[in-house]
Backbone bond lengths (Angstrom), bond angles and torsions (degrees), N, CA, C in turn:
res aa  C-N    CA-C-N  psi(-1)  N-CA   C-N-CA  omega(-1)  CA-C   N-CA-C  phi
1 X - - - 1.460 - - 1.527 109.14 -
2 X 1.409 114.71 141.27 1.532 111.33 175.86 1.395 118.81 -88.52
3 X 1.297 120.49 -7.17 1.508 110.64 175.58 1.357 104.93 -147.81
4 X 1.617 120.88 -143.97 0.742 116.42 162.41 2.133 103.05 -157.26
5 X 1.245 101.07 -168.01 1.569 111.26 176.04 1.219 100.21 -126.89
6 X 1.213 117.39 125.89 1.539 125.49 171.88 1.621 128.15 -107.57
7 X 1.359 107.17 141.49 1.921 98.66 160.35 1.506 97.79 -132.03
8 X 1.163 109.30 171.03 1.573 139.61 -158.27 1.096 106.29 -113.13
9 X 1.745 134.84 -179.84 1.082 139.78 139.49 1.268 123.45 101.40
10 X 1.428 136.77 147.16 1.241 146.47 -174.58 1.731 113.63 -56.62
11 X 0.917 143.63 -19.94 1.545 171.14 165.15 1.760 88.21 38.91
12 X 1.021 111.34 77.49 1.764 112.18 -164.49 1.784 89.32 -95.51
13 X 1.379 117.77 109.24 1.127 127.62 158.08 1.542 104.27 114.26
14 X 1.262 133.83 -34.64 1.114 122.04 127.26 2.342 76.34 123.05
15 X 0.909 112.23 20.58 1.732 111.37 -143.29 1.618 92.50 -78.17
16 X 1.265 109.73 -146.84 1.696 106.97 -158.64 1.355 96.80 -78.11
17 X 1.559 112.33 -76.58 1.602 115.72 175.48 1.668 113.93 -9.45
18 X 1.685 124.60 -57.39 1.036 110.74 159.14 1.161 134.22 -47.00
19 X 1.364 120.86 -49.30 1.470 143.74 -147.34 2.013 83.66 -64.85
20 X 1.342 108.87 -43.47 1.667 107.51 -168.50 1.556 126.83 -59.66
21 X 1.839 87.51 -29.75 1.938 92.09 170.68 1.282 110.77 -91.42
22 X 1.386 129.57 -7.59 1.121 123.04 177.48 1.964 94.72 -81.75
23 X 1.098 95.55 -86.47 1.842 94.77 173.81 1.669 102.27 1.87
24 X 1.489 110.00 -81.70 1.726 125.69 175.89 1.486 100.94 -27.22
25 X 1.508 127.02 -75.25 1.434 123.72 -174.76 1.357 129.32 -59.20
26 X 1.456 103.63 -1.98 1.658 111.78 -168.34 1.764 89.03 -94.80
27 X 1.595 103.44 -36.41 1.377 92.44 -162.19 1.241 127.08 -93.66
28 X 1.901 95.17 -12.40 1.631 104.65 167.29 1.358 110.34 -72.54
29 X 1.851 122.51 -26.97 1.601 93.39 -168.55 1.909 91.29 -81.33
30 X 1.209 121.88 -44.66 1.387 98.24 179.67 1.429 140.22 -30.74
31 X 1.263 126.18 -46.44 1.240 152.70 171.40 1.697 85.12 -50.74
32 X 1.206 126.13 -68.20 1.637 120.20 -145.29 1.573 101.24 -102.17
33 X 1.317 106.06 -7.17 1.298 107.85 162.28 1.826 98.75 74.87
34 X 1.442 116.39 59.61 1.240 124.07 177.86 1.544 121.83 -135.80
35 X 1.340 131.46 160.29 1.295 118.12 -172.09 2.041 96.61 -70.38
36 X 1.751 97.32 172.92 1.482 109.91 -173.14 1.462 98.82 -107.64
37 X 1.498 141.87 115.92 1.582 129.71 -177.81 1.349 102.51 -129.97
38 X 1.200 106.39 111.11 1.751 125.57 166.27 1.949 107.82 -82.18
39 X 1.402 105.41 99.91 1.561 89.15 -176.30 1.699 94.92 -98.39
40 X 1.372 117.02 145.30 1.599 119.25 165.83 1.374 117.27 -149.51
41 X 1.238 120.64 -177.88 1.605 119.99 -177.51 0.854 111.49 -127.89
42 X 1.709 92.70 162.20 1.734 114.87 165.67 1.448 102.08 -138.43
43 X 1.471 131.00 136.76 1.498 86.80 4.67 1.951 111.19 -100.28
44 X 0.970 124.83 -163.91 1.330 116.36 -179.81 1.633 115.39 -43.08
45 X 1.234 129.10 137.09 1.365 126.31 -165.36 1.801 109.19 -65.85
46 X 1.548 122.24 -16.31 1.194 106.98 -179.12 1.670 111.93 -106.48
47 X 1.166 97.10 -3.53 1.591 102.93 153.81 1.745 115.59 -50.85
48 X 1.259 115.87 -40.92 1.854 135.01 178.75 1.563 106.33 -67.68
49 X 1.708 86.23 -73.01 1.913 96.51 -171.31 1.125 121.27 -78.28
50 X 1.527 136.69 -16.27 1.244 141.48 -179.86 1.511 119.91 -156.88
51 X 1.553 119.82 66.07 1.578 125.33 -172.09 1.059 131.95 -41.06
52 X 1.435 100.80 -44.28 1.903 107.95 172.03 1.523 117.11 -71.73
53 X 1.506 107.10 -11.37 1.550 100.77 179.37 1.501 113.25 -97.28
54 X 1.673 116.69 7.52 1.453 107.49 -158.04 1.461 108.91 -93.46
55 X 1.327 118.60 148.54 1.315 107.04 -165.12 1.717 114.11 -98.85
56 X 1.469 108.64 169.71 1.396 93.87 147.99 1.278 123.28 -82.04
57 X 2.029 96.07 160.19 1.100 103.14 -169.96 1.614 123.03 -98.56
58 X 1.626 106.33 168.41 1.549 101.73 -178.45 1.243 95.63 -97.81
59 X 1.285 125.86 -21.16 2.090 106.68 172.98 1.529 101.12 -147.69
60 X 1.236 91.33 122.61 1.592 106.45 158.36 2.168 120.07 -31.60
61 X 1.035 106.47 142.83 1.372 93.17 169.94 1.837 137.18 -49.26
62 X 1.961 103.13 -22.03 1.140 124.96 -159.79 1.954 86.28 -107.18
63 X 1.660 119.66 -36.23 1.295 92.00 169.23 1.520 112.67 -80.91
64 X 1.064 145.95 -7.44 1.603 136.23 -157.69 1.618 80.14 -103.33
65 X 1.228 139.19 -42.86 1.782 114.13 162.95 0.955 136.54 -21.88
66 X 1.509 113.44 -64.56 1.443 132.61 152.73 1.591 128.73 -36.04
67 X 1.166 97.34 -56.98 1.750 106.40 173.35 1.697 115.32 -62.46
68 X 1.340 113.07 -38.79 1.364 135.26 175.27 1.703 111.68 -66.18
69 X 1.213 105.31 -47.91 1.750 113.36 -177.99 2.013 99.22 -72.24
70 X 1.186 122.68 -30.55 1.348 140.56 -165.77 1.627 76.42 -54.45
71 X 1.512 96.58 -90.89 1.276 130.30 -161.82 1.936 111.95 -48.24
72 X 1.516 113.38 13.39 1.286 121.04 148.19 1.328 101.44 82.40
73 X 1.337 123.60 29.27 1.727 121.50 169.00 1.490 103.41 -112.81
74 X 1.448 111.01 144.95 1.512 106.84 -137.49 1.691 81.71 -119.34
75 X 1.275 149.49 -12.49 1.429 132.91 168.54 1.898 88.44 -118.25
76 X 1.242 108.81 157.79 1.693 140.30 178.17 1.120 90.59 -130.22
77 X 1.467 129.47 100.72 1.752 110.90 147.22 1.688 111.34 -89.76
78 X 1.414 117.50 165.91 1.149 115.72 175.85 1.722 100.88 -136.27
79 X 1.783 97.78 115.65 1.557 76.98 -171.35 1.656 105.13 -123.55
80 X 1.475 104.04 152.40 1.602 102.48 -156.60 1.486 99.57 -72.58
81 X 1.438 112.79 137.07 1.443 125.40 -164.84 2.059 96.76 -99.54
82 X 1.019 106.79 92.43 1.096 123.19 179.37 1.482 142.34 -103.41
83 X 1.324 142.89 122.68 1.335 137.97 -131.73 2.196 87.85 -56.09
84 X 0.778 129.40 -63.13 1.600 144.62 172.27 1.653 91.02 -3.89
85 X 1.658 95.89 -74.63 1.795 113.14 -170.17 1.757 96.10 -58.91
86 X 1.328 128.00 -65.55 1.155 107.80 176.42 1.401 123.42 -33.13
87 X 1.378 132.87 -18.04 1.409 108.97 -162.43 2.221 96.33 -108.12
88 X 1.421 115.15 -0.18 1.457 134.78 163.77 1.508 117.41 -44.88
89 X 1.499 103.95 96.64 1.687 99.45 -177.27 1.104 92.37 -83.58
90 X 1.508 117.65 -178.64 1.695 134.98 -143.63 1.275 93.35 -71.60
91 X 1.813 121.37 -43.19 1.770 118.09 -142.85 1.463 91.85 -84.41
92 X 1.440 111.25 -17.43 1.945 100.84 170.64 1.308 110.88 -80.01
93 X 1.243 116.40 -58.31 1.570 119.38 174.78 1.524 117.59 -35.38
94 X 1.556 121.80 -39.11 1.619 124.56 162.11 1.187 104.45 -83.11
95 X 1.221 140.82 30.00 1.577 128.69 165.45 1.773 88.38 -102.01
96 X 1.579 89.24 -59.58 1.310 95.28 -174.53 1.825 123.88 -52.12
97 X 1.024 128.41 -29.89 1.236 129.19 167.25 1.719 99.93 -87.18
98 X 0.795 158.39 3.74 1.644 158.64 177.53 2.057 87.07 -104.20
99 X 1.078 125.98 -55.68 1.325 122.81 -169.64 1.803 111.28 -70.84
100 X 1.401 99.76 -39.94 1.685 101.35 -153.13 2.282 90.36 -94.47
101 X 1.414 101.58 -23.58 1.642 84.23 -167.88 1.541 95.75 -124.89
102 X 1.378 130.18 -8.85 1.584 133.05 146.85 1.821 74.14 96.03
103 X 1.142 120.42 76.59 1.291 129.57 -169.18 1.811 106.56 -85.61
104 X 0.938 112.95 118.39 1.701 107.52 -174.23 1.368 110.87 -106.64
105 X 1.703 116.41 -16.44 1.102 128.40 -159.89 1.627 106.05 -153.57
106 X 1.730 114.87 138.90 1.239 90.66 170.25 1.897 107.62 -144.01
107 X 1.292 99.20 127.79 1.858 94.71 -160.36 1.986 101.33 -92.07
108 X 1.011 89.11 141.60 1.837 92.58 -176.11 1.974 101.85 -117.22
109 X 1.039 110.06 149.88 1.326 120.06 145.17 1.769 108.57 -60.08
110 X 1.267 89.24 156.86 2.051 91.56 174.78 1.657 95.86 -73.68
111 X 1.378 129.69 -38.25 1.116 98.84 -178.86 1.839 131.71 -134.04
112 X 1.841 80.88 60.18 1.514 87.50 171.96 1.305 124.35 -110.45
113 X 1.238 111.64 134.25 1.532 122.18 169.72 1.450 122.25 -94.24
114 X 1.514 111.50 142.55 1.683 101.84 -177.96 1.384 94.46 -132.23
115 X 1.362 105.13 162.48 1.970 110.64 161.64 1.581 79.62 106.15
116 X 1.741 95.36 159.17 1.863 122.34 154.29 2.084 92.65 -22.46
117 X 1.174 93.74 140.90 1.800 127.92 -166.80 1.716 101.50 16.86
118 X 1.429 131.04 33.24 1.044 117.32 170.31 1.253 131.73 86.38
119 X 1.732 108.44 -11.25 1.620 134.90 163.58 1.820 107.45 -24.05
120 X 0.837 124.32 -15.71 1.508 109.47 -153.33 1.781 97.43 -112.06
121 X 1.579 102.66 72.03 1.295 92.52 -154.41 2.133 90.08 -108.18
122 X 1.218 138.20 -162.56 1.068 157.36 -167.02 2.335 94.15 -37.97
123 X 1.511 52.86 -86.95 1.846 74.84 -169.41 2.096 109.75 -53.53
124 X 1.156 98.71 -3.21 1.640 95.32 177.36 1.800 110.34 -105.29
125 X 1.069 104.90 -29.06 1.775 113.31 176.15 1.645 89.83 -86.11
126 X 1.068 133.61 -30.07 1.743 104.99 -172.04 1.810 113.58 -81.87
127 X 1.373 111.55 3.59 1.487 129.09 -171.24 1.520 93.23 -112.10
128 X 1.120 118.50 -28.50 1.908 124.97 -178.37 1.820 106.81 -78.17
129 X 1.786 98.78 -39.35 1.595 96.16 -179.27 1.430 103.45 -82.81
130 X 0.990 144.09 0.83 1.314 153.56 172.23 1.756 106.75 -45.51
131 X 1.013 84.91 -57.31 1.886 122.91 -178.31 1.056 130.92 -84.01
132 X 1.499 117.12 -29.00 1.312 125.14 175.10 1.611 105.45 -116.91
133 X 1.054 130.78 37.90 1.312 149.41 166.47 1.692 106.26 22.90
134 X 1.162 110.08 55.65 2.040 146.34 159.30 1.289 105.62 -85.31
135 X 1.520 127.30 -177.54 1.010 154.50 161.91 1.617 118.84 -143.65
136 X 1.250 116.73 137.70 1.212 133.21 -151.29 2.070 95.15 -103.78
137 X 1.149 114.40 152.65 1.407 122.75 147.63 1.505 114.83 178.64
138 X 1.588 99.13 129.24 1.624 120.20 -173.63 1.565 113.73 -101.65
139 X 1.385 90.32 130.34 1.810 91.72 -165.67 1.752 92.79 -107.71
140 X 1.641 106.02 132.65 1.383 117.80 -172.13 1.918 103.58 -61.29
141 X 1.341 87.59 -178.63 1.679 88.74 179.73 1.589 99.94 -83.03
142 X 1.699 110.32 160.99 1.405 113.94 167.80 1.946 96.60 -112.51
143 X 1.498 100.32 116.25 1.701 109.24 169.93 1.309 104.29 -85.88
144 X 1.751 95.10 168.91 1.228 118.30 -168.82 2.035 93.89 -124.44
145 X 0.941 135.23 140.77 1.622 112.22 -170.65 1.443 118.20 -7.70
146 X 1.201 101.14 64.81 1.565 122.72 144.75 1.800 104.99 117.95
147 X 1.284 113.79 -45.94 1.393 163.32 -169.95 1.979 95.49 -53.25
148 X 1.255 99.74 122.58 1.613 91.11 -173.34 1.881 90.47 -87.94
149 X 1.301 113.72 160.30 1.183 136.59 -159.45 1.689 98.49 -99.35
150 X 1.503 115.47 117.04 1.530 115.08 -168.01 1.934 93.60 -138.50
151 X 1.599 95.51 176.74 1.517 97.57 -159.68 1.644 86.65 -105.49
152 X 1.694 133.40 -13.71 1.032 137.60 174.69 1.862 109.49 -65.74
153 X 1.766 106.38 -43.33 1.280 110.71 159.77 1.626 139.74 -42.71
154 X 1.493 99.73 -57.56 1.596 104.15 152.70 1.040 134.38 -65.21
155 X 1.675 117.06 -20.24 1.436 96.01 177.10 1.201 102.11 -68.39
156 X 1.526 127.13 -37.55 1.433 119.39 -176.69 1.288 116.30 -53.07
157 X 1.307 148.69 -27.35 1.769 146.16 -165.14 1.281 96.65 -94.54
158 X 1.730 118.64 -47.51 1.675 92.73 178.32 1.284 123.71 -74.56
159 X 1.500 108.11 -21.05 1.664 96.84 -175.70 1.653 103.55 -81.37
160 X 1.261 134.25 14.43 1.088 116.77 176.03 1.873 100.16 -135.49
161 X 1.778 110.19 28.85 1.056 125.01 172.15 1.841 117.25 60.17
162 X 1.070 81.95 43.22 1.818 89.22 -177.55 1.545 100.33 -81.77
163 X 0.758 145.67 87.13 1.708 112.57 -162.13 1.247 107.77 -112.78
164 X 1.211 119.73 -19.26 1.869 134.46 165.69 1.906 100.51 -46.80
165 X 1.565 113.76 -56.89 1.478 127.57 -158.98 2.002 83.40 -73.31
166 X 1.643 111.97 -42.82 1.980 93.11 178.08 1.317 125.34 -74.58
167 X 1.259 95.34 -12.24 1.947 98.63 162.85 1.307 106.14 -61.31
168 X 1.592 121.15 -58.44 1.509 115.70 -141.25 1.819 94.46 -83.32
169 X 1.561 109.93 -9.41 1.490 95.51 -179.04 1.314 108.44 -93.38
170 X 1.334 103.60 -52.06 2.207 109.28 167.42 1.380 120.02 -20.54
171 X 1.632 88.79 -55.50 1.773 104.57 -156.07 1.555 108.70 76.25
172 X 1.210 90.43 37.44 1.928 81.67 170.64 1.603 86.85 156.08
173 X 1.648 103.42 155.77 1.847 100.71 -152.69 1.685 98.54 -71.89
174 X 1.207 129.07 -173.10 1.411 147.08 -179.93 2.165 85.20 -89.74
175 X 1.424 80.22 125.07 1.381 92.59 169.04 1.990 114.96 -143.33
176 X 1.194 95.43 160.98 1.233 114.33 166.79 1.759 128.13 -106.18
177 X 1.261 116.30 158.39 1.680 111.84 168.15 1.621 110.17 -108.54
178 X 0.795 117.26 178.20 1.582 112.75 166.68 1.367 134.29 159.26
179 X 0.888 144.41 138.31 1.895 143.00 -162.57 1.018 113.70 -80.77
180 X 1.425 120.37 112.68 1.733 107.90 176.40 1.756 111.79 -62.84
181 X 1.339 121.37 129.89 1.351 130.44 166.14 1.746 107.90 -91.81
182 X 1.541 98.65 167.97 1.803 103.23 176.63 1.712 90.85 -92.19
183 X 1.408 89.81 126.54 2.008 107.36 152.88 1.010 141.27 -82.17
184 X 1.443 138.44 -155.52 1.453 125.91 -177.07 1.850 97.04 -89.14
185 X 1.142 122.88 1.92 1.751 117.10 -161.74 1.064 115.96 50.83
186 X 1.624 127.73 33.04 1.396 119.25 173.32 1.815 121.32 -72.47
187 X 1.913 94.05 -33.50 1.857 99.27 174.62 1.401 100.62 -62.31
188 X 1.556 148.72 -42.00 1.190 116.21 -141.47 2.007 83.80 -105.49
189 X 1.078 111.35 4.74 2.311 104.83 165.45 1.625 101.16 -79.85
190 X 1.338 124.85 -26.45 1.330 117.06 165.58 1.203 137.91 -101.87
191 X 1.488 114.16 19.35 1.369 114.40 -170.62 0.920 104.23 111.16
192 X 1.584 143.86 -58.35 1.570 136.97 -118.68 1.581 91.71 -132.34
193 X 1.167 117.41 83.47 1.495 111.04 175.07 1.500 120.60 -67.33
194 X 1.358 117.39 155.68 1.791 108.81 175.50 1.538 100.36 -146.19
195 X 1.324 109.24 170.32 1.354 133.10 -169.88 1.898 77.10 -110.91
196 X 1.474 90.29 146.24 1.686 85.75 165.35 2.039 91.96 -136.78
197 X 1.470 115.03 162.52 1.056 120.51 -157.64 1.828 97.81 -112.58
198 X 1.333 110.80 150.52 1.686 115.23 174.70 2.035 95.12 -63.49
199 X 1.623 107.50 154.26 1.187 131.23 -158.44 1.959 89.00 -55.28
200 X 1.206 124.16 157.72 1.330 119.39 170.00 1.844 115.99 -82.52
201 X 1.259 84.29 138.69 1.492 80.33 171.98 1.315 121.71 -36.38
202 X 1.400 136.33 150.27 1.737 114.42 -170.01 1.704 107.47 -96.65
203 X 1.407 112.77 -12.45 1.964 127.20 175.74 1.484 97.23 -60.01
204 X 2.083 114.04 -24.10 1.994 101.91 -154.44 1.184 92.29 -64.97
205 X 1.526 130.61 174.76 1.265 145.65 155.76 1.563 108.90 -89.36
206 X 0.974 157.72 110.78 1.756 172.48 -153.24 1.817 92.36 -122.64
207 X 1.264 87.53 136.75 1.541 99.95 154.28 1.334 113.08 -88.46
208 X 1.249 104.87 171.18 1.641 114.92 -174.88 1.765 96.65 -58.63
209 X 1.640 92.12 149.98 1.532 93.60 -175.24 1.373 119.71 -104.76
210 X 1.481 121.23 145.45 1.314 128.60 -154.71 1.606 110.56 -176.22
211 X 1.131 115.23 -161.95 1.421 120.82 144.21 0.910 145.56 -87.81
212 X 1.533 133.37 133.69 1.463 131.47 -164.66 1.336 120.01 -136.24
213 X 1.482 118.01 156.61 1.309 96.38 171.97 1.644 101.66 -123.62
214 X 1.535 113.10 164.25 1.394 110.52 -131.20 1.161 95.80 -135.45
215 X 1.434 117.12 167.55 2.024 124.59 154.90 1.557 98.48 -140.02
216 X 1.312 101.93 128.42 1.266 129.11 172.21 1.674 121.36 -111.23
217 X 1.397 97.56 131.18 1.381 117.91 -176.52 1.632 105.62 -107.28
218 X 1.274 140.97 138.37 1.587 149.52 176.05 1.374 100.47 -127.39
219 X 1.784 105.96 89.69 0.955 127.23 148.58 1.799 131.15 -23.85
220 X 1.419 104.28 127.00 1.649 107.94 152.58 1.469 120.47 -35.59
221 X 1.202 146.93 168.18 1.128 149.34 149.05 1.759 98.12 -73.22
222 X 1.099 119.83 143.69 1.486 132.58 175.15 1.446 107.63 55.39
223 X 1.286 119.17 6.06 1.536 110.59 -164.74 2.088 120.40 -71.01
224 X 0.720 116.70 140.59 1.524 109.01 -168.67 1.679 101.45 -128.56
225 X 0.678 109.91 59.20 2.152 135.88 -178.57 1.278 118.29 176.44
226 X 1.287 118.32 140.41 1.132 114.08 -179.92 1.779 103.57 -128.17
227 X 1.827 88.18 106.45 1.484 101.56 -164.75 1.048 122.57 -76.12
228 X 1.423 119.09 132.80 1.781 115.90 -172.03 1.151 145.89 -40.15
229 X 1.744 89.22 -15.82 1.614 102.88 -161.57 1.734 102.17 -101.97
230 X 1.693 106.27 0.95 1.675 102.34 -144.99 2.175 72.21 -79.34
231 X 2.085 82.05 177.41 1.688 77.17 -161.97 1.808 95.31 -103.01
232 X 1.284 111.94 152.32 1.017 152.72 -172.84 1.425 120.87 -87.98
233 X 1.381 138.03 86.00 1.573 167.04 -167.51 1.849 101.04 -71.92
234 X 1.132 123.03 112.98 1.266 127.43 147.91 1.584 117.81 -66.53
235 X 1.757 125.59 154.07 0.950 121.55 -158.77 1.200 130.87 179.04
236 X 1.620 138.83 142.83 1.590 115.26 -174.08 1.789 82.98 -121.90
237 X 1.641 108.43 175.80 1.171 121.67 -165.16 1.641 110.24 -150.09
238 X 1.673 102.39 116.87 1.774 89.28 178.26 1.410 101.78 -93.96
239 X 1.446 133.38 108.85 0.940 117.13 153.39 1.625 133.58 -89.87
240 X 1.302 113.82 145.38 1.519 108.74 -165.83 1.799 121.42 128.01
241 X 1.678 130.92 -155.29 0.870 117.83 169.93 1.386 113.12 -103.52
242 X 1.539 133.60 -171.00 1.302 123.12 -158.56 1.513 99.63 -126.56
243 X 1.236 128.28 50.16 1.402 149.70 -161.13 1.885 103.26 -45.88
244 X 0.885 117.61 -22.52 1.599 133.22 159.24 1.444 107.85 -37.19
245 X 1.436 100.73 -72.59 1.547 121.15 -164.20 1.512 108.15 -89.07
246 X 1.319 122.03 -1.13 1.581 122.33 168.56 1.801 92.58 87.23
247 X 1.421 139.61 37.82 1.164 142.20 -155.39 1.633 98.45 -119.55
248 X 1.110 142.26 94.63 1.324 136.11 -172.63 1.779 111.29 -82.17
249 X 1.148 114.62 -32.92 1.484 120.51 -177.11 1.334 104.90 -61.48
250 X 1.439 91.70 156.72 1.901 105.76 -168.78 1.747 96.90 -98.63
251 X 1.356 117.79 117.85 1.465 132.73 -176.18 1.618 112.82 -116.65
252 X 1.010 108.14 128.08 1.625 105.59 164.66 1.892 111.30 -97.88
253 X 1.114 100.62 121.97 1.373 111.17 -173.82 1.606 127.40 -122.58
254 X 0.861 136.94 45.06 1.711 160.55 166.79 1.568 110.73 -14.98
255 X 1.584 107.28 100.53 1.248 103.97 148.62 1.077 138.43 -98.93
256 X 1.746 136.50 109.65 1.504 144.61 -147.80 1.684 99.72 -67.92
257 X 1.250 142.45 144.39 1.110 110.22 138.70 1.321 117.93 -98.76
258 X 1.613 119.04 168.97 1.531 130.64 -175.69 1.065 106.72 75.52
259 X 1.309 140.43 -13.85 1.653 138.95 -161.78 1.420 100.56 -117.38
260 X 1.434 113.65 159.25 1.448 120.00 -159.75 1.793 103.68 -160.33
261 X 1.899 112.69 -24.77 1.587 110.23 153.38 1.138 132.81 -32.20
262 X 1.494 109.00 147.53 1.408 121.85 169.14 1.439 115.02 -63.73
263 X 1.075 151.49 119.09 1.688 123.23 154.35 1.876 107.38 -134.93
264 X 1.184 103.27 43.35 1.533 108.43 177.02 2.410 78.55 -71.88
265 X 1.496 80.97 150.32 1.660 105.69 174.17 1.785 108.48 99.05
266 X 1.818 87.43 -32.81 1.485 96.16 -174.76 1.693 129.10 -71.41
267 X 1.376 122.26 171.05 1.571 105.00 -163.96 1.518 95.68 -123.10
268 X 1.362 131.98 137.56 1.231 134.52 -160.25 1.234 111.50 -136.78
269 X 1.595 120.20 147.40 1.616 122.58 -163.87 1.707 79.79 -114.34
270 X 1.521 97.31 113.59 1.590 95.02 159.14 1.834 130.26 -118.87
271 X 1.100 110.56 117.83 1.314 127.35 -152.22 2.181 109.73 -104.11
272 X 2.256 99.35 95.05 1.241 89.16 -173.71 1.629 119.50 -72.33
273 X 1.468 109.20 142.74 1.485 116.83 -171.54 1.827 90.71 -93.28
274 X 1.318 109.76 -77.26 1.774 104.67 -161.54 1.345 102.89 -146.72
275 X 1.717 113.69 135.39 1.831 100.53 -177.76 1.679 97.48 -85.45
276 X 1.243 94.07 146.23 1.636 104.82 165.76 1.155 135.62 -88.08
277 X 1.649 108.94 -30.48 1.535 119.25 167.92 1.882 105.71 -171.90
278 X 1.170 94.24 -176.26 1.871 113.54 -170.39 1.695 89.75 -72.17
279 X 1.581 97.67 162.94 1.152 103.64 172.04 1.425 96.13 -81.94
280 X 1.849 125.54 161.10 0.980 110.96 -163.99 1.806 105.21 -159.04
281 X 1.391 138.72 142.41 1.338 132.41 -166.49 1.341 95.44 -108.52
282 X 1.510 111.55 130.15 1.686 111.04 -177.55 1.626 89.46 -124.73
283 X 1.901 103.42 167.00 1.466 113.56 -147.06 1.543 99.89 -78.25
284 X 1.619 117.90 -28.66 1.614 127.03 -165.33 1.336 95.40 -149.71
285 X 1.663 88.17 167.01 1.788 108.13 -178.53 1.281 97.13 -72.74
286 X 1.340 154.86 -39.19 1.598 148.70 153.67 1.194 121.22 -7.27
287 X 1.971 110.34 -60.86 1.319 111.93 -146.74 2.088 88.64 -102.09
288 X 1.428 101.88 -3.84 1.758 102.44 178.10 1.309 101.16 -69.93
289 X 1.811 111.12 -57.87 1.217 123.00 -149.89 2.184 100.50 -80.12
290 X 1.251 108.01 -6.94 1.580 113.98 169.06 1.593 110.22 -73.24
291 X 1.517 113.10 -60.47 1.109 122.77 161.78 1.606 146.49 -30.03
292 X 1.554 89.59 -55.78 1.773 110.36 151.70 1.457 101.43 -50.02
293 X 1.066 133.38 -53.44 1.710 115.72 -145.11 1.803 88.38 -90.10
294 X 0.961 121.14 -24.63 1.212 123.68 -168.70 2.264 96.84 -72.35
295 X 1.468 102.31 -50.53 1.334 80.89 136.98 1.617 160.34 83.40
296 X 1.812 59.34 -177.97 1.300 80.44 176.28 1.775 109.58 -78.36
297 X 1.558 135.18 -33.61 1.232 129.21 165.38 1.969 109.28 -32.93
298 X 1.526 98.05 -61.81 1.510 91.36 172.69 1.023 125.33 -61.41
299 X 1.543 142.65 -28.60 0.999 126.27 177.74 2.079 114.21 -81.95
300 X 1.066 94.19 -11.16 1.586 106.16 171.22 1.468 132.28 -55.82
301 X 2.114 93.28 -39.01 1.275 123.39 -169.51 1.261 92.41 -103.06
302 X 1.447 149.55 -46.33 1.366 128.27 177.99 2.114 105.40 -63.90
303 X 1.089 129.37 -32.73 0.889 130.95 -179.94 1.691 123.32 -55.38
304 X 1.748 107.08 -27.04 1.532 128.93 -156.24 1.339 92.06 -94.29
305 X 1.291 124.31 -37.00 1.635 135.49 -157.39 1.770 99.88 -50.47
């Protein structure tokens, strides 16, 4: 291929509004018969220029790959967002994507800005491709009742457990990735075995912690898509500490149903469906292991719906 089509930008959550310039870039390089290049950072640019303002995130760099490779763009760069790059006004930043990805095309959100304070907004790159012999195209916002669809928005619904309102903006539930680690084996001395997951990155954004019920994906080894067909795990989820056992740390702990495999080492896409209740300290292993089954029925039946 001789060039390529490019988009820009932090694309934190990866949600519809994105999903539309990517769509746009998939279909301009097809049409022109050019590679597809999603460039983004790590770490998030206000993590650099402004620390106390940076948020958590809705996808890890290794999940927004996935979501990105889904969505049919065929290079992910990840480029280190560095005090240097912070100080890159727009007309370098388009040299630099015209030099490093042979940029033929470049698709924007309506309202993204790139370069030193964000200058490099619509109307300043279509006077830059003028000159650097590119082509420009701005993809409108996608609303939600009326309301354009932002990644500042979701953080607000999951952190306050909206998770119905991060479906309808995602387009697909709020999920996590993560490595199953070995646990204490306390689920499988009572019946209820679980996979428990390595500590979360501390940047993820988590919903409030509780119980959930879940869909689980068991990743390829190295895989960077998450293919439609791979199979799909029903599931409840304690997230939080284990106030039972005198355990204060916040654990994600997954019980599969129907499944009975090993996959400690393995890396897993876990996807929250609906919390069921608070995390919670009960008096005996009786009234825990009543509770669990109680459940897991609910999480069975929100799962069936």
């Amino acid at each position: 291929m001789s060039g390529a089509v490019v988009t820009l930008g932090t694309f934190d959550g990866v949600h519809r509004g994105h999903q539309a310039v990517l769509a746009e870039v998939t279909r301009r390089a097809r049409s022109s018969k050019l590679a597809s290049v999603l460039v983004t950072f790590e770490p998030h640019p206000l993590a650099v220029v402004n620390p106390p303002a940076a948020p958590k995130l809705l996808t890890l760099p290794d999940e927004k790959e996935l979501v990105v490779a889904a969505a049919g763009i065929e290079r992910f760069v990840l480029m280190p967002f560095t005090p240097a790059v912070a100080q890159l006004d727009a007309a370098a930043f388009v040299r630099r994507l015209c030099d490093e990805y042979a940029m033929r095309e470049l698709v924007m959100g309506y309202d993204h800005g790139f370069g030193r304070g964000r200058a490099g907004d619509a109307t300043l790159v279509q006077r830059l491709a003028q000159t650097q012999n590119f082509a420009v195209a701005v993809v409108d916002a996608v609303r939600d009742d009326g309301q354009p669809i932002s990644s500042s928005v979701i953080r607000s619904g999951v952190a306050h457990g909206d998770l119905d309102s991060a479906l309808r903006w995602l387009g697909r539930p709020y999920a996590i990735r993560g490595k199953v680690v070995r646990g204490a084996g306390r689920g499988r001395s009572i019946g209820i075995p679980t996979i428990n997951l390595e500590p979360p990155d501390p940047r993820k954004l988590l919903p409030p912690d509780g119980v959930y019920a879940v869909r689980v994906r068991i990743l390829e080894s190295g895989t960077r898509i998450l293919a439609p067909d791979s199979k799909i795990l029903g599931g409840m989820m304690n997230q939080g500490p284990r106030p039972t056992f005198g355990e204060e740390t916040r654990t994600l702990e997954i019980h599969l149903f129907d499944f009975d495999g090993d996959v400690y080492g393995e890396t897993v896409y876990v996807e929250w469906v609906r919390r069921l209740r608070a995390v919670q300290a009960f008096p005996s292993r009786d009234a825990l292991v009543a509770q669990l089954e109680r459940d897991r029925q609910a999480a069975r039946a929100t799962l069936n719906r």
